[in-house]
C-alpha positions in Angstrom: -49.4 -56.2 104.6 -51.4 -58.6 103.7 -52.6 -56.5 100.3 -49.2 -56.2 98.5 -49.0 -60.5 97.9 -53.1 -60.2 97.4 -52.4 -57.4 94.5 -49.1 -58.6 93.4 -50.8 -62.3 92.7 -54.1 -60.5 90.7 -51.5 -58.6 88.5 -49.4 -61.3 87.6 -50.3 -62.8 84.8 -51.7 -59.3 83.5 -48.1 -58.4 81.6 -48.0 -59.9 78.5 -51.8 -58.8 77.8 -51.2 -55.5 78.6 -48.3 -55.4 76.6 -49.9 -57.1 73.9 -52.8 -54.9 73.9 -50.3 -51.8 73.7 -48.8 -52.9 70.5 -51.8 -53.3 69.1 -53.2 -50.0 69.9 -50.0 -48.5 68.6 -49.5 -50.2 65.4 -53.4 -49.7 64.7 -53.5 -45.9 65.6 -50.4 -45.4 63.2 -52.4 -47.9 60.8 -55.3 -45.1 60.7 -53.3 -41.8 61.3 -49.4 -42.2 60.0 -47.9 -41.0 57.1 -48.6 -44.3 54.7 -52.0 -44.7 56.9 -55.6 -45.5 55.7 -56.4 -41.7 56.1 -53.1 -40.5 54.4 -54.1 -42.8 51.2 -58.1 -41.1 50.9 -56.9 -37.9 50.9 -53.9 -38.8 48.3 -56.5 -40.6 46.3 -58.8 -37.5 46.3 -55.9 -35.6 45.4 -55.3 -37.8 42.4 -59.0 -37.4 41.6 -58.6 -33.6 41.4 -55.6 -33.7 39.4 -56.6 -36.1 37.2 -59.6 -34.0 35.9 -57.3 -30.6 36.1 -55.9 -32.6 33.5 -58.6 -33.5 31.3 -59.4 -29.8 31.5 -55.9 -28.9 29.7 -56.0 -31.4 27.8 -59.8 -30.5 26.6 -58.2 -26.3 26.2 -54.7 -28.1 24.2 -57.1 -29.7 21.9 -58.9 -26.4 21.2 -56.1 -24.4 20.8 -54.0 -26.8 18.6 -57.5 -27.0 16.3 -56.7 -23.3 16.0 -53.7 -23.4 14.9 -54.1 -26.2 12.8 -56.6 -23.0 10.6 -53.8 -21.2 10.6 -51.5 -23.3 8.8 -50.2 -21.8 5.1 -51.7 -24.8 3.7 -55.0 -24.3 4.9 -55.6 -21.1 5.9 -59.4 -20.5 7.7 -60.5 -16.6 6.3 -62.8 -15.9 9.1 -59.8 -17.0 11.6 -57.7 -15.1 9.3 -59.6 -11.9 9.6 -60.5 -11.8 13.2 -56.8 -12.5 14.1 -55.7 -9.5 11.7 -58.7 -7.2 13.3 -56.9 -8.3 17.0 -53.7 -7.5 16.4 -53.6 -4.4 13.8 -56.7 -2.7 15.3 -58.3 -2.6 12.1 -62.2 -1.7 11.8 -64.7 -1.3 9.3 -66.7 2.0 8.7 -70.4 0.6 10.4 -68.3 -1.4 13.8 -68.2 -0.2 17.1 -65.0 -0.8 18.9 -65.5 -1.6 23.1 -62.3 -1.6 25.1 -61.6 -3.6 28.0 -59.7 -2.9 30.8 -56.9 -5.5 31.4 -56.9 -5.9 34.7 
């Protein structure tokens, strides 16, 4: 009997620590693993990364292509464009070519 006023007068004063020292572990685990977290923000920032050079790559291939087109224009037709265009889609050949198919898989 004479443990239970020994233990209840070493824990007294140990509330309002522990409960302190509860918050804190709470509010810092969801400071490094929640949703808006210090984890969640590197891997949305490596996201960004990766999109943001998907779309240099597009914008690298729109450049190309609208350079193409731009050869194609009445007012300034490219011949060689011209030609290689014509040979795609009409099939067309001279006597000395060899034609290779691909399969469109």
């Amino acid at each position: 009997m004479a443990r239970r006023p020994f233990l209840r007068e070493a824990t007294r004063g140990l509330g309002f620590p522990l409960a302190c020292m509860g918050l804190a572990a709470y509010f810092g685990y969801y400071l490094l693993y929640g949703n808006h977290g210090i984890i969640s923000l590197v891997r949305v920032q490596q996201q960004i990364e990766l999109k943001q050079a998907e779309l240099e790559q597009i914008r690298t291939e729109r450049r190309a292509l609208e350079h193409r087109v731009s050869l194609l224009r009445p007012e300034s037709v490219d011949p060689d464009l011209l030609e290689e265009q014509a040979r795609a889609r009409l099939g067309l050949t001279e006597r000395d070519e060899v034609v290779i198919l691909k399969d469109r898989r």
